[in-house]
C-alpha positions, 0 to 999 in steps of 0.5 A: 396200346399199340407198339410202334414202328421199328423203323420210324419216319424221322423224330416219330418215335414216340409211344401210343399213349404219349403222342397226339399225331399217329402216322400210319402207312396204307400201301395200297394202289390197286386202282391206280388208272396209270402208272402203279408204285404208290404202295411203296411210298410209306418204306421210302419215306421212313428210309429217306426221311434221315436226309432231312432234319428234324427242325424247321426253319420255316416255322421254327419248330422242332419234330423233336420237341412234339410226340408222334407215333408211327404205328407202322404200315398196315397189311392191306387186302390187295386182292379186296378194295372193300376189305383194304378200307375197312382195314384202313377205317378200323385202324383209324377209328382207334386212333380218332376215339383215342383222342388223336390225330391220323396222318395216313400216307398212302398210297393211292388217292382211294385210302382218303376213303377209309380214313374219312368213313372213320373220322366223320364218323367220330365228327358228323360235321366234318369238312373236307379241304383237298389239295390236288391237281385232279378233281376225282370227282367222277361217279365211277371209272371203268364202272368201278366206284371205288378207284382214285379217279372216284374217291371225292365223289364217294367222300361227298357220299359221306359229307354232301354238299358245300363240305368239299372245298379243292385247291390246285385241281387242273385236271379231270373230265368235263362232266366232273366239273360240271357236276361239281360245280352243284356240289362242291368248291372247286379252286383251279390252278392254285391256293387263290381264296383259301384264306377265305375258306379258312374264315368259313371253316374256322371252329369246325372239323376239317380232314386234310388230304394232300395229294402230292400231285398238286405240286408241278411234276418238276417239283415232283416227277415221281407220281403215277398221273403227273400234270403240268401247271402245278404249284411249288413247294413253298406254295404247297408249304404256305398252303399248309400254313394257312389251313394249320389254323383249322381244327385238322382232326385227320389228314393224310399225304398220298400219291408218291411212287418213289420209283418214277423219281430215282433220283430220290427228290419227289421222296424228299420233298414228300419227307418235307411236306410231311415233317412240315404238316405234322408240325402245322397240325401239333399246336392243337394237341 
């Protein structure tokens, strides 16, 4: 049994044993390509998460009426990328054979390796949906393979062909899409055709992963690699929505660096989109 957080994200307060979602922070960006300060993004959001409620209007539900553990930040081997997600595998393959659900924050885009190694794991037919406004779909950055320019390609090392499918991408090198076009569902700009996808997913195991630079940076300044042409948070949320009718076995929401935004509203809309994930995913447990 683990203990959890002494401070928690809002309404996750629940013990191990009793709760179906299990959040955990992974502070790691030791690849970042850009601007660095996504390893203080779980400390944030735990902090701020009290500027916002517990219940939602939107779906009409209530953090307070579910069990959520929050299982803390993991310490994380900054000098050793390899040995930060076998950290973040091991932790998350407790939680997975333990019956319930993970919900990582990162962090960096590259902690979504970990957790996938130790889902699919668990689900050998496991599907993948990725929002996100970058494809990371390269083969390597800089010769590293493990960055979170790279970190879709090396998740297709796992999954293979037609088990990725990504919504917002508007940014990546030509040679990410061409080789994606052979490999993976690629959806620009926006959610157009998610319904679909979620018809051909329906009874399968589904990892989300939300990088929360799909949302337009005036929506949401304070991320390392901003893009223009995002999508709004009410898209993001409908988007949200729609994939909740799947069989989400774990998730995770990366990509916040709270210190580019000092006016604290890329923090509280990440806040946002997470209570409002957690409420999504909770029918199912």
């Amino acid at each position: 049994m683990l203990n959890r957080n002494v401070e928690t994200f809002i309404g996750c307060d629940n013990e191990y044993d009793e709760s179906g979602i299990v959040i955990f922070g992974a502070p790691f960006d030791s690849t970042t390509s850009f601007r660095p300060g996504t390893r203080f993004a779980s400390k944030a959001m735990r902090g701020e998460s009290f500027g916002i409620e517990t219940y939602s209007p939107y779906q009409d539900k209530d953090l307070e009426d579910m069990n959520v553990f929050d299982g803390g930040d993991l310490e994380l081997s900054f000098g050793n990328t390899e040995r930060a997600l076998g950290q973040i595998e091991a932790f998350t393959s407790k939680i997975v054979k333990d019956g319930k659900i993970p919900c990582m924050i990162g962090g960096e885009h590259l902690v979504t390796l970990g957790s996938v190694r130790a889902v699919a794991e668990q689900y050998p037919d496991l599907h993948i949906v990725q929002f996100d406004a970058h494809a990371d779909l390269r083969d390597e950055y800089l010769d590293e393979k493990l960055s979170h320019a790279s970190v879709i390609h090396r998740v297709w090392d796992i999954v293979g062909d037609d088990r990725i499918f990504q919504f917002g991408i508007r940014s990546g090198d030509r040679s990410e899409f061409a080789w994606g076009k052979d490999h993976v569902y690629t959806n620009k700009f926006n959610f157009n055709g998610l319904e679909d996808i979620v018809e051909k997913l329906k009874g399968k195991p589904v990892y989300l992963t939300i990088d929360l630079d799909v949302l337009d940076p005036s929506v949401f300044p304070g991320t390392g690699t901003p893009e223009a042409g995002g999508v709004s948070f009410m898209d993001l949320l409908q988007a949200i929505l729609t994939v909740s009718e799947l069989n989400i076995v774990g998730c995770d929401v990366n990509e916040l660096s709270p210190v580019y935004d000092q006016s604290g509203v890329s923090t509280a809309v990440a806040c946002k989109v997470l209570r409002e994930l957690l409420l999504a995913i909770h029918k199912q447990k």
